[in-house]
C-alpha positions as CSV (number, residue, x, y, z in Angstrom):
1,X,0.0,0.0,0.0
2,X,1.3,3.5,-0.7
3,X,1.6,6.6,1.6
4,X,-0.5,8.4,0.3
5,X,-3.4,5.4,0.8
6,X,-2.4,5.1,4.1
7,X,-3.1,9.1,4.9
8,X,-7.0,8.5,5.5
9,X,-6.3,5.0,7.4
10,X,-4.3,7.7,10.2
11,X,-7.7,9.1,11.1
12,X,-10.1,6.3,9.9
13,X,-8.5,3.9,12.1
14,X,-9.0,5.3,15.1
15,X,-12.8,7.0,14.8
16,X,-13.4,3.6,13.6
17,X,-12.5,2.2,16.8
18,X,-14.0,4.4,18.5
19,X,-17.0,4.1,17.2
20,X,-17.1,0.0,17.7
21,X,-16.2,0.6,21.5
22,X,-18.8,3.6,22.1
23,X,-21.4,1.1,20.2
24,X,-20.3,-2.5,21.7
25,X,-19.0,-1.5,24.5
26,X,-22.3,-1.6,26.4
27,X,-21.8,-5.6,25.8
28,X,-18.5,-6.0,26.2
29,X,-16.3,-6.7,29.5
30,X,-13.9,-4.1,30.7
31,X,-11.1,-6.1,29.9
32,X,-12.2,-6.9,25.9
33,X,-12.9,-2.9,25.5
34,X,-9.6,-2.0,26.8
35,X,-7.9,-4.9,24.6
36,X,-10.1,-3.3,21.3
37,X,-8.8,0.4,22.6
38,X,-5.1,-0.4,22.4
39,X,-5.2,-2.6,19.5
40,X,-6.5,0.1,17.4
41,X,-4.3,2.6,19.0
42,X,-1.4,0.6,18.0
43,X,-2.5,-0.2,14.6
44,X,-2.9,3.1,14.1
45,X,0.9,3.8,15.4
46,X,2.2,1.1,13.2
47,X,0.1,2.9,10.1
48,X,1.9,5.8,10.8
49,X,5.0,4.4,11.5
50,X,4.7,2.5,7.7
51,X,3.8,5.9,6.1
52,X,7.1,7.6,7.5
53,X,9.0,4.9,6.7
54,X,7.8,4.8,3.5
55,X,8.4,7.9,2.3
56,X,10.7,7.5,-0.4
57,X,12.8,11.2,0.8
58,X,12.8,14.0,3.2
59,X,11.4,16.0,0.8
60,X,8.6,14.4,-0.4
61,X,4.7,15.2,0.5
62,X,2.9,12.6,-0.6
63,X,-1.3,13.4,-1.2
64,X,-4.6,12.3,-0.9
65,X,-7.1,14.0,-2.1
66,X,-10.2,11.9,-0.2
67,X,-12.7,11.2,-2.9
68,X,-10.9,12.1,-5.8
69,X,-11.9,15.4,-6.1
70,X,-8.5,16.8,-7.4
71,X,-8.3,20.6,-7.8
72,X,-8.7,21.8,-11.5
73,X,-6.2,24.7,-13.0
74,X,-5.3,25.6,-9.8
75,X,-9.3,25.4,-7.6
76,X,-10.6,22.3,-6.3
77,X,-13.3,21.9,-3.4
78,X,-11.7,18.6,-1.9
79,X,-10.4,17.7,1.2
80,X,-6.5,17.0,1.1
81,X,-4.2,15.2,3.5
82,X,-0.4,15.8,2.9
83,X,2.3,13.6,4.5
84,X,5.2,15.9,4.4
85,X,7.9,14.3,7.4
86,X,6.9,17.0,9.8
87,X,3.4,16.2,9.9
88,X,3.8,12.6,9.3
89,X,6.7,12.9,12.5
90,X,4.0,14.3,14.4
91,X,1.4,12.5,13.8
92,X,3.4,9.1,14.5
93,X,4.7,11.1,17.6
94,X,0.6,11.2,18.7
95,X,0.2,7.5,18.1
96,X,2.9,6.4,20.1
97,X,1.5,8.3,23.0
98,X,-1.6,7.2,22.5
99,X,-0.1,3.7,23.1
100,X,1.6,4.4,25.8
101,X,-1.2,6.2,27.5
102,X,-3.7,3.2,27.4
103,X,-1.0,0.8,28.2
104,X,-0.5,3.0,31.3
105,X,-4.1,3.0,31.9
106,X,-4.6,-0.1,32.1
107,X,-7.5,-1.1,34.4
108,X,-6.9,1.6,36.1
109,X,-9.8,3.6,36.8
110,X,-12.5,2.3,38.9
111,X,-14.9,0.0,37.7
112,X,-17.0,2.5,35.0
113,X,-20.5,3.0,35.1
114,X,-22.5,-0.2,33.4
115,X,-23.0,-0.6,30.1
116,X,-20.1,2.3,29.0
117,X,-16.9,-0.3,29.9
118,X,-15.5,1.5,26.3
119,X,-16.5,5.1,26.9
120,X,-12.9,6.2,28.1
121,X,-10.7,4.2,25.3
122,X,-13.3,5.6,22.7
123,X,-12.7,8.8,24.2
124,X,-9.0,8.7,23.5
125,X,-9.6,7.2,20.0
126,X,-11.2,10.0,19.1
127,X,-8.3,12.3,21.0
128,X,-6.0,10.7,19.0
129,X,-7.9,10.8,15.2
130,X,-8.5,14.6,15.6
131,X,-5.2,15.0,16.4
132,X,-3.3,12.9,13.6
133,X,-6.2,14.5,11.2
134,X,-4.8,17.7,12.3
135,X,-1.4,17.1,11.9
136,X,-2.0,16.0,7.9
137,X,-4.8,18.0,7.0
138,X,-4.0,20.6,3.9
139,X,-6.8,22.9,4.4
140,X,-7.4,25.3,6.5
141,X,-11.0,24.5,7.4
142,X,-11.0,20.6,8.2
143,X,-7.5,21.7,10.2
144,X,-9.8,23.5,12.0
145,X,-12.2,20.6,12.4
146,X,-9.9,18.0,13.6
147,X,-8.3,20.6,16.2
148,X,-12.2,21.3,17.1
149,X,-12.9,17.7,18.0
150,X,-9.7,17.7,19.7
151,X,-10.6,20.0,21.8
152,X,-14.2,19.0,22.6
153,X,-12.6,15.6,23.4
154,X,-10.0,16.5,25.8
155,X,-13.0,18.6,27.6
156,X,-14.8,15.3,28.0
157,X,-11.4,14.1,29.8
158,X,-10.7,16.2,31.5
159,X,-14.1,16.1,33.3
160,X,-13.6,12.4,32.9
161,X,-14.6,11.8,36.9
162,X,-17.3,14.0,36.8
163,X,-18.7,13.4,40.4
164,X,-16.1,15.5,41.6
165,X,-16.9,19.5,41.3
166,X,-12.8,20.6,40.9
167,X,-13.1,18.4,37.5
168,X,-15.8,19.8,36.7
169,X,-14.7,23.7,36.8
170,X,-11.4,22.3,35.5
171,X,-13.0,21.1,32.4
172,X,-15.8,24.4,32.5
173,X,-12.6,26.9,32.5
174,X,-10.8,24.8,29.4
175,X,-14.0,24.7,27.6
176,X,-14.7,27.9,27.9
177,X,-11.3,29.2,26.8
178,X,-11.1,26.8,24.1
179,X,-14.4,27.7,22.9
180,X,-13.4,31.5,22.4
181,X,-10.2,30.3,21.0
182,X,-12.5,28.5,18.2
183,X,-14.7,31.0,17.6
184,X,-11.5,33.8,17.1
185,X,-10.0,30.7,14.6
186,X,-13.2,30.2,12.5
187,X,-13.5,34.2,12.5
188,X,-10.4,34.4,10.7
189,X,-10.8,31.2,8.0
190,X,-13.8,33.0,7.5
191,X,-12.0,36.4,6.3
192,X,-9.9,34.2,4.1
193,X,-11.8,32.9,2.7
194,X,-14.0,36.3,1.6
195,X,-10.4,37.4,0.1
196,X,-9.4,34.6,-1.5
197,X,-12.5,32.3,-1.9
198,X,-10.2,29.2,-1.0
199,X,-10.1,27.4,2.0
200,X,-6.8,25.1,1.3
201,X,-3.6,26.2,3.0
202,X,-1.7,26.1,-0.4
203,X,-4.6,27.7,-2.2
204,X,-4.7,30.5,0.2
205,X,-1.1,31.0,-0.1
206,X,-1.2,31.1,-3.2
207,X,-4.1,33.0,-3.6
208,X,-2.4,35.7,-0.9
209,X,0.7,35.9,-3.4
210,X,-1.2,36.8,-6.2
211,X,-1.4,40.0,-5.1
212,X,1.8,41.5,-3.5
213,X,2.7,44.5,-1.6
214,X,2.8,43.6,1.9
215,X,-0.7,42.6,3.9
216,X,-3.9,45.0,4.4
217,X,-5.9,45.4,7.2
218,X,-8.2,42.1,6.3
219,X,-4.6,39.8,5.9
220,X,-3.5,41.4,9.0
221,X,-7.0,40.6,11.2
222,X,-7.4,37.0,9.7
223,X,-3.5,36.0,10.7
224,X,-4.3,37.6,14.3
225,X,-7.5,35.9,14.4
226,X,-6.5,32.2,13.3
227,X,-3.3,32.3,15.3
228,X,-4.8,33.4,18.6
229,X,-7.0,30.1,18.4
230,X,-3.8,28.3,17.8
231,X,-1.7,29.9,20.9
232,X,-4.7,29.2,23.2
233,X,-3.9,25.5,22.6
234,X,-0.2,26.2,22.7
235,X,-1.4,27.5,26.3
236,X,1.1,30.8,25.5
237,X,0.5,33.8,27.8
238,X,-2.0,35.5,28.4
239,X,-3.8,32.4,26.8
240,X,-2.3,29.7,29.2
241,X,-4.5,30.4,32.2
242,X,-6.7,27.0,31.3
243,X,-3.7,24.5,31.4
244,X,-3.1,24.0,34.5
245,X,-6.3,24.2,36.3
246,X,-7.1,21.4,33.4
247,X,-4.1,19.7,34.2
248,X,-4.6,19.0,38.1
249,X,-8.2,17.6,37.8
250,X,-7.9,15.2,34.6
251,X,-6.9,12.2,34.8
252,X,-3.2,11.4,34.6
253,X,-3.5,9.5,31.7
254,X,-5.1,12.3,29.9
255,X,-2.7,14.8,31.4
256,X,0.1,12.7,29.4
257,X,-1.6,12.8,25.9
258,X,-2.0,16.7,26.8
259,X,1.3,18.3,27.7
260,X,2.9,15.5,25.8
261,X,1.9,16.6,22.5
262,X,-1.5,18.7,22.2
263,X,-0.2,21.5,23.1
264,X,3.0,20.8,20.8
265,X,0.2,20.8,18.3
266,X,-1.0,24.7,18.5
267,X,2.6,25.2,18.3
268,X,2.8,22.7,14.8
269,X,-0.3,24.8,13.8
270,X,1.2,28.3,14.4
271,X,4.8,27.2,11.7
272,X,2.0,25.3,9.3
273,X,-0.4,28.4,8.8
274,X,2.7,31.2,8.7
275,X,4.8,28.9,6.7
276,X,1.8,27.5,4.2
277,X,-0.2,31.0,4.0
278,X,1.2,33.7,5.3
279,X,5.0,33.8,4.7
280,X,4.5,34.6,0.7
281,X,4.9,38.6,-0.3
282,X,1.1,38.4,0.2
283,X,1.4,37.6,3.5
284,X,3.3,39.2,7.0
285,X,6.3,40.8,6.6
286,X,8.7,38.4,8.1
287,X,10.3,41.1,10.6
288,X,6.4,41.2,11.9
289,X,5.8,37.5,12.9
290,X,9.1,37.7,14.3
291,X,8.5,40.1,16.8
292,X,4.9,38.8,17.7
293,X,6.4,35.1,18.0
294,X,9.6,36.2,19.9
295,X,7.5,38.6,22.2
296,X,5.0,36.1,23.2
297,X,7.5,33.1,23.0
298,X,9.7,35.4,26.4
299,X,6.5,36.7,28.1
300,X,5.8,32.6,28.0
301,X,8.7,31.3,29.3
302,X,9.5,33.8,31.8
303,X,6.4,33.6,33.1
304,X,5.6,29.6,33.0
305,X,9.6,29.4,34.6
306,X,8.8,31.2,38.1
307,X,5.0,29.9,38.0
308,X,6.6,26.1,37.7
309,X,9.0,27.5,40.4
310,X,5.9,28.6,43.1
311,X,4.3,25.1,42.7
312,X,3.8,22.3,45.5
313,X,0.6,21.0,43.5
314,X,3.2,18.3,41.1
315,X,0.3,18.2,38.5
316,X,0.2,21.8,38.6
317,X,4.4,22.2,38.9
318,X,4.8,20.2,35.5
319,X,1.9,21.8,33.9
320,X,3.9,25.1,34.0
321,X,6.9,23.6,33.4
322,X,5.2,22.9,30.2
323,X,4.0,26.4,29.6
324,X,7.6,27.5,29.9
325,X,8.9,25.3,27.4
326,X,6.0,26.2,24.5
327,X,7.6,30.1,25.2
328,X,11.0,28.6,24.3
329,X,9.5,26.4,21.3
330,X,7.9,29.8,19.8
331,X,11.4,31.5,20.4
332,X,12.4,29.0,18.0
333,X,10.2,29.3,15.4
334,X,10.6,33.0,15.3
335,X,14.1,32.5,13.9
336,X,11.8,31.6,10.9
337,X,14.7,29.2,9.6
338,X,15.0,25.9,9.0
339,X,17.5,25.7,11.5
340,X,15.2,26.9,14.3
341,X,12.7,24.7,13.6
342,X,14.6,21.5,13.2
343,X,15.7,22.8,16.4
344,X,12.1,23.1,17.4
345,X,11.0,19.7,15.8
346,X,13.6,17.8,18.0
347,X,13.0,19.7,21.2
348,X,9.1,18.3,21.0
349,X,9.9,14.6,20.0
350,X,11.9,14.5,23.3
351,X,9.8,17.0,25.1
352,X,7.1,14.9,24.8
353,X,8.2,11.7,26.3
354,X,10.0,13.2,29.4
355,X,6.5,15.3,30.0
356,X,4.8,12.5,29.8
357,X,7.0,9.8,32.0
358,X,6.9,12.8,34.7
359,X,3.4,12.7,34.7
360,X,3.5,9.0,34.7
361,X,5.6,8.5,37.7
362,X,3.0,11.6,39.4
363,X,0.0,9.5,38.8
364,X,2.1,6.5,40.5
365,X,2.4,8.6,44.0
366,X,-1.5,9.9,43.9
367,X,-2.8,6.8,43.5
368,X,-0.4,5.4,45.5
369,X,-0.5,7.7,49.1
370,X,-3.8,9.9,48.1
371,X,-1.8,13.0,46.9
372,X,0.2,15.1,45.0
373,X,1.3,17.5,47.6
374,X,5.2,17.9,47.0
375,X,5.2,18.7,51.4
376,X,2.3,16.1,52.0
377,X,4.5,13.6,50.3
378,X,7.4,14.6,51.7
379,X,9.7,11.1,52.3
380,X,7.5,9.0,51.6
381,X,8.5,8.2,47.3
382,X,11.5,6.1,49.3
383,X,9.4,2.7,49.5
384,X,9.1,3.6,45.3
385,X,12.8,3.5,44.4
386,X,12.4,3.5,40.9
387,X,9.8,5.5,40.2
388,X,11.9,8.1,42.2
389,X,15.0,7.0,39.8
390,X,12.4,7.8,36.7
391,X,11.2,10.9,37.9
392,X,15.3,12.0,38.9
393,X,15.8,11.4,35.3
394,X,13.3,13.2,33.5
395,X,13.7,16.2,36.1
396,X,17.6,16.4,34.5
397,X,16.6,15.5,30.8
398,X,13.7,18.7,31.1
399,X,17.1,20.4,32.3
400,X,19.2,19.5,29.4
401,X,21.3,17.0,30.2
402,X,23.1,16.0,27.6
403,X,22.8,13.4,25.6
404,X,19.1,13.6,25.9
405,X,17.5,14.9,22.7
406,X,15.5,17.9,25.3
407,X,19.3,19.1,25.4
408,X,20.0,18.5,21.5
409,X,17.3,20.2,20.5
410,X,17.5,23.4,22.8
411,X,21.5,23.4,21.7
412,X,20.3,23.7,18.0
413,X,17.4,25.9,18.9
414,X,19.6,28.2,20.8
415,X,22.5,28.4,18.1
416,X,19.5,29.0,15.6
417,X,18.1,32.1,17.6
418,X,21.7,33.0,19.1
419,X,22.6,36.1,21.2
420,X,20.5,36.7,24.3
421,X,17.8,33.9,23.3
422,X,20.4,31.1,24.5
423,X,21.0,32.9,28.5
424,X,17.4,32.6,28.0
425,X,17.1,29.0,26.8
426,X,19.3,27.8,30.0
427,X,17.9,29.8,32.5
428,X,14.5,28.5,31.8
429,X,15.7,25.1,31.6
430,X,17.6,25.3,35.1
431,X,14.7,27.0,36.9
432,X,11.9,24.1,35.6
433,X,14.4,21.1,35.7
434,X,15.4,22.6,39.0
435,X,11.4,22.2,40.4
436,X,11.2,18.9,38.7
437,X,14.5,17.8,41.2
438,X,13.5,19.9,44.0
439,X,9.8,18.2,44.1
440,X,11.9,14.9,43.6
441,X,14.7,15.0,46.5
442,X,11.6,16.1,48.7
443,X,9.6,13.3,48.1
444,X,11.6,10.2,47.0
445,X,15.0,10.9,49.0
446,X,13.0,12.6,52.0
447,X,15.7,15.6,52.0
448,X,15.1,18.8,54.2
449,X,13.0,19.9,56.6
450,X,9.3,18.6,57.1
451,X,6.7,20.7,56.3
452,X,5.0,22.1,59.7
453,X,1.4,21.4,60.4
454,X,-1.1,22.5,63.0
455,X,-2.1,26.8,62.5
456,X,-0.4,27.6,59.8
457,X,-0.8,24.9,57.5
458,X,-4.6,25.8,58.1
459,X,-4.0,29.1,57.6
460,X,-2.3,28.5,54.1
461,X,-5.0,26.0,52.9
462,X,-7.7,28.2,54.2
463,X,-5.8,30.8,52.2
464,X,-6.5,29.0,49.2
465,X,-9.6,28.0,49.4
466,X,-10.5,31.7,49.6
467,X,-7.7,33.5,47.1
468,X,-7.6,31.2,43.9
469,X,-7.7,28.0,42.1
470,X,-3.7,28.5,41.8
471,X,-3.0,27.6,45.6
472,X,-4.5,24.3,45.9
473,X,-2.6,21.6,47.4
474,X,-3.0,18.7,45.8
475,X,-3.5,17.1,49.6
476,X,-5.7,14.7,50.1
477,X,-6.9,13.6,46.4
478,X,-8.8,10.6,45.6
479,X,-6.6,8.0,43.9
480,X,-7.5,7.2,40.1
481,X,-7.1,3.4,40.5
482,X,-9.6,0.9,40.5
483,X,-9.9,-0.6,43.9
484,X,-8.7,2.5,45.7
485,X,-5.0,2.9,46.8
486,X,-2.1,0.7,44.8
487,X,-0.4,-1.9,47.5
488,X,1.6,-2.8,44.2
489,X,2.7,-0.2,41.2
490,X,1.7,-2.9,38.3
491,X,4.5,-3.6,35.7
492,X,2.7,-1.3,33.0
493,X,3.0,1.6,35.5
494,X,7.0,1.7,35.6
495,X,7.6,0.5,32.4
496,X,5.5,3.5,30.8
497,X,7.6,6.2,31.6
498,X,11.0,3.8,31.1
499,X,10.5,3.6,27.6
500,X,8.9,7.1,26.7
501,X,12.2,8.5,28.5
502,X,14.4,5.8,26.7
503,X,12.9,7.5,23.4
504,X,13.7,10.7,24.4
505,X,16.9,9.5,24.7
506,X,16.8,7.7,21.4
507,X,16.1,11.5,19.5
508,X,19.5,12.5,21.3
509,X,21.6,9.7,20.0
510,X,19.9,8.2,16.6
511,X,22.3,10.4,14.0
512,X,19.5,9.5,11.2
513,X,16.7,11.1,13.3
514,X,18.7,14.1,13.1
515,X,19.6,14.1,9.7
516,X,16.1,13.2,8.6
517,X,14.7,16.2,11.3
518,X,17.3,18.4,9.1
519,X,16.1,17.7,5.7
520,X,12.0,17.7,6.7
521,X,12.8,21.1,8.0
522,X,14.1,22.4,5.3
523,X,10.9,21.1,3.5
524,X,8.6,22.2,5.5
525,X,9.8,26.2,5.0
526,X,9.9,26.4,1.5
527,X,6.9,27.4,0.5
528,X,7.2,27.5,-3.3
529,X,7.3,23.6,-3.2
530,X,4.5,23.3,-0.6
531,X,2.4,24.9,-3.7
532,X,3.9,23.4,-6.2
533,X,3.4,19.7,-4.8
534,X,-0.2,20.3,-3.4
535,X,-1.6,22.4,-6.3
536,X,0.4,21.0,-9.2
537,X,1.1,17.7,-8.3
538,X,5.3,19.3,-9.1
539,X,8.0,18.1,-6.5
540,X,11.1,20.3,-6.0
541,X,14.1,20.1,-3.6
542,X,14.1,23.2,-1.4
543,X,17.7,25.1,-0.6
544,X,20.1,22.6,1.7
545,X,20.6,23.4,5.1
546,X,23.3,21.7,7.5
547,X,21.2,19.2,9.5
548,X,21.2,19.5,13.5
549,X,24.0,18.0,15.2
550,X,25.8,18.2,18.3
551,X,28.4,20.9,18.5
552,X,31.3,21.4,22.1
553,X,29.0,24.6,22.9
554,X,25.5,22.6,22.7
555,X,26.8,20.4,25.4
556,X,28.4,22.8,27.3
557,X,25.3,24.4,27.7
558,X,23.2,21.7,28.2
559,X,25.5,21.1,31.3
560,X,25.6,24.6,32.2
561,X,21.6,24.1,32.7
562,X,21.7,21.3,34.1
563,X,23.9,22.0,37.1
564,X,22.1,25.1,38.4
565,X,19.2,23.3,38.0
566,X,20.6,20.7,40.7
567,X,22.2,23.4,42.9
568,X,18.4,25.1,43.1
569,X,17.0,22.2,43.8
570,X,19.2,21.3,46.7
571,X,19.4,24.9,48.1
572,X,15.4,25.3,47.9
573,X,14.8,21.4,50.0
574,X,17.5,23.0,52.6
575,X,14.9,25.9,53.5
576,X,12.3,25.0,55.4
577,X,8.7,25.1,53.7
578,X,7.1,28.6,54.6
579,X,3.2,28.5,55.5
580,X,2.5,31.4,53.6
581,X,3.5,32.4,49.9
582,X,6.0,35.0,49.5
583,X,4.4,38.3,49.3
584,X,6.1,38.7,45.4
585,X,4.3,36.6,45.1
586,X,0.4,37.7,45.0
587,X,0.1,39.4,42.3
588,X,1.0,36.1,40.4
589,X,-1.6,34.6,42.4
590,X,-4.2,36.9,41.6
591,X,-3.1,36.7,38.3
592,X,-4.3,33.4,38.3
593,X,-7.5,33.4,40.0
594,X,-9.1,30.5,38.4
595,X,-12.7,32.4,37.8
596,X,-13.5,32.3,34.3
597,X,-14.2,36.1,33.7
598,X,-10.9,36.8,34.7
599,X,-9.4,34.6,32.0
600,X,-12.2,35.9,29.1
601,X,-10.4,39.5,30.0
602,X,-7.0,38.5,30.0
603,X,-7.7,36.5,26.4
604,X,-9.3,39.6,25.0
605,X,-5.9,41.5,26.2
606,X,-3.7,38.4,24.5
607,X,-5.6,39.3,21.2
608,X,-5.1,43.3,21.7
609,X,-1.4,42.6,22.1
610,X,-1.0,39.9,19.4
611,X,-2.2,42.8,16.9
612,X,-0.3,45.1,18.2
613,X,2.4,43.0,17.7
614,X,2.0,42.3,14.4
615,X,0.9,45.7,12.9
């Protein structure tokens, strides 16, 4: 079978699947329906393992056109799916995730309601078409329909245990958010499409460089428009405020599919629309996205840095960790290289399986002692020796240790942007790796003083009950496993997060992962031949850039990050834990309030400033 055949079979597979589970899974046994959900994850992973592999060069995009409606001299009505590397890298990326979040999850919640025993691996079926779908789709408006269902999808999840009222204003905030974020997108395909009657990322483009001269006010509006729906799923400030409230009620399983690679997808979304549409002499000035990307990609990573900092909450600590690392991913793409984003490109791979293994070995200790409270727990991760090893490991490889590929891809990404962006680039690193090991050396090795209870521990939780969402605990949670607190971490549970952190390893040390990453890049910015291949069926070779690699001052960075990160991690366990937040702190805390309005104001502002930016 070719690649191009095998395109549709990425997203038919799995809404296939998901649709067999949602309709026999009121007759099937817990066991069968979990079976049906990982065999259809996984033959979805090996689909799109076959399709990369089958590519017969970096440079090729190969096409389907679903239903054979072709485009004719240059217009067409049909709905494409195009396999460049990037897309097909991502898209293999989301599979293998997939996999290993249902192998995680593995009879692991309690006992579901009668008659839905499939209602959770359907769910993530469909998580994982929309996203794939996403990730190939070659016009603007079914990109926007795949992300859609994406989104309504991880809303379901994330209220998965909806008996519980935090899940349920977790999920009601990320709706909500994600809903305006929708409605800004569709806004913006919809001025497209009045300019250029085309809804098609190549025919847009093309239809945008017709006519050159620079953008008007109706370019300028739709660009603002489409990307702010993108950067609220990138979760980049001010659009951020959802992720983490998301992230400390759904499930961990869920939480591993999200910081792992959906929000790597509004980030994939932002380089396809500028690169595909908007980077032609139609389109924005490339001194304009520049300064909108790099602005937002610093107020993102400063900010998600010292929030990941202030964190005891270890759902909450690595969703901010998270939100600092999409500001250093849109740094990278506002080199508007190839360089910066093969940078970029590798940075995610291994980004997402060290985000994900943290979150694993997080879900291990609340379902294990009842909590996620890094002070709560404090000591008590030494009866879990490896899980403590796993999460020491992925706390230095979010650092930059090398040989990781976290620390190959910031090394590329920071040579790419160069100057000031790299201090940057290992500060951020140190100050989130440095939580990562703090929270770990507190609760696995037991080091520094014990948290102090009685007055002002009430004080402080009575504090946040009153102040903001933002201050929660994570004490006293109700384990996710079926059958209440694990005696035993099951087999599936440890060797999750092994593997996704041997693979992040694997992006580090595989030369032909790094070559290949080099050429899709260069690909995947050159425009002319994104046209030519879509619209005219033509394939080109774009201009040759040197592929990533290693260099002496990649590593010597990556160790300059890492050992801060350690040293702030071992000076912040020697302090004693204070019962009431700094007083720098509040306005951060207000910041964050976790009431809706707030957040509708602050995304209004993010859209002010993002065409400010770009004017």
């Amino acid at each position: 079978m070719t690649v191009d055949r095998i395109l549709p079979l990425i997203v038919a597979v799995p809404l296939f699947g998901a649709a067999l589970l949602v309709g026999a899974g009121r007759r099937l046994p817990r066991s069968a329906a979990e079976v049906l959900g990982c065999l259809f994850a996984a033959a979805t992973a090996a689909l799109a393992l076959a399709a990369s592999a089958g590519t017969s060069s970096s440079t090729a995009r190969p096409l389907e056109w679903l239903g054979g409606w072709r485009p004719h001299g240059g217009a067409g009505v049909g709905i494409v799916l195009v396999g460049d590397r990037i897309g097909l890298g991502l898209a293999t990326l989301v599979c293998l995730l997939v996999v290993a979040a249902l192998a995680y999850a593995w009879r692991y919640f309690d006992e579901p309601p009668r008659r839905h025993a499939g209602s959770f691996p359907a769910l993530v079926l469909l998580f994982q078409a929309g996203m794939c779908g996403f990730a190939l789709a070659g016009d603007l408006f079914n990109a926007f329909v795949f992300f859609e269902l994406m989104g309504v999808v991880a809303y379901a999840l994330t209220g998965y245990r909806v008996e519980e009222a935090r899940a349920v204003q977790g999920a009601w905030v990320f709706g909500v958010v994600n809903s305006l974020g929708a409605y800004t997108t569709l806004l913006g395909i919809g001025l497209l499409y009045a300019r250029t009657g085309e809804l098609g990322l190549a025919q847009i483009g093309s239809a945008l460089d017709a006519h050159p001269g620079g953008p008007d006010a109706l370019v300028i509006a739709a660009f603002v428009l489409v990307a702010t729906g993108l950067l609220v799923k990138a979760a980049a400030v001010p659009f951020h405020f959802w992720l983490a409230d998301a992230h400390a009620v759904a499930p961990t399983p869920v939480c591993m599919l999200m910081s792992g690679v959906m929000v790597e997808l509004g980030v994939y979304g932002i380089a396809r629309v500028y690169w595909t549409v908007f980077a032609g002499p139609g389109g924005i000035p490339a001194p304009d996205a520049q300064r909108a990307l790099l602005a937002l990609g610093v107020l993102t990573a400063v900010l998600g840095a010292v929030m990941c900092g202030l964190q005891r909450h270890l759902k909450r600590l690595l969703a901010y960790s998270t939100v600092a690392h999409t500001g250093l991913f849109l740094i990278g793409l506002a080199v508007l290289t190839p360089e910066g984003l093969g940078g970029v490109a590798l940075y995610v791979l291994a980004h997402a399986g060290v985000k994900a293994a943290l979150f694993a070995c997080v879900g291990i200790l609340l379902d294990r002692f009842g909590s996620v409270d890094e002070h709560e727990l404090h000591g008590k991760g030494r009866e879990l020796p490896w899980v403590g090893a796993l999460f020491g490991i992925g706390g230095l490889a979010l650092a930059g240790l090398p040989p990781f590929g976290t620390a190959l891809g910031k090394a590329v990404t920071e040579e790419a942007a160069g100057g000031w962006a790299t201090a940057l680039f290992v500060v951020v690193s140190a100050a989130t790796g440095g939580a990562v090991l703090r929270a770990g050396a507190r609760v696995f090795l037991g080091l520094g003083p014990v948290a102090g209870s009685g007055a002002a521990t009430s004080r402080q939780a009575d504090a946040a009950d009153d102040e903001a969402v933002e201050e929660t605990t994570g004490k006293a949670e109700e384990p996710e496993t079926s059958g209440g607190r694990l005696t035993r971490v099951p087999g599936s549970m440890l060797a999750v997060p092994a593997a996704l952190l041997a693979g992040a390893l694997a992006v580090g040390l595989v030369p032909g992962l790094r070559t290949g990453t080099g050429h899709a890049a260069d690909a995947f910015t050159d425009q002319a031949g994104y046209l030519a291949a879509v619209l005219h069926g033509r394939a080109t070779d774009p201009a040759s850039t040197p592929p990533p690699h290693w260099s002496t001052a990649g590593v010597l960075w990556g160790l300059l990050a890492t050992a801060p990160a350690v040293g702030l991690a071992l000076l912040a366990v020697r302090r004693p834990p204070v019962a009431e937040p700094a007083r720098w702190t509040t306005p951060l805390r207000r910041l964050h309030s976790g009431h809706v309005g707030d957040y509708v104001a602050w995304f209004l502002a993010g859209i002010t400033l993002l065409g400010v930016l770009v004017v």
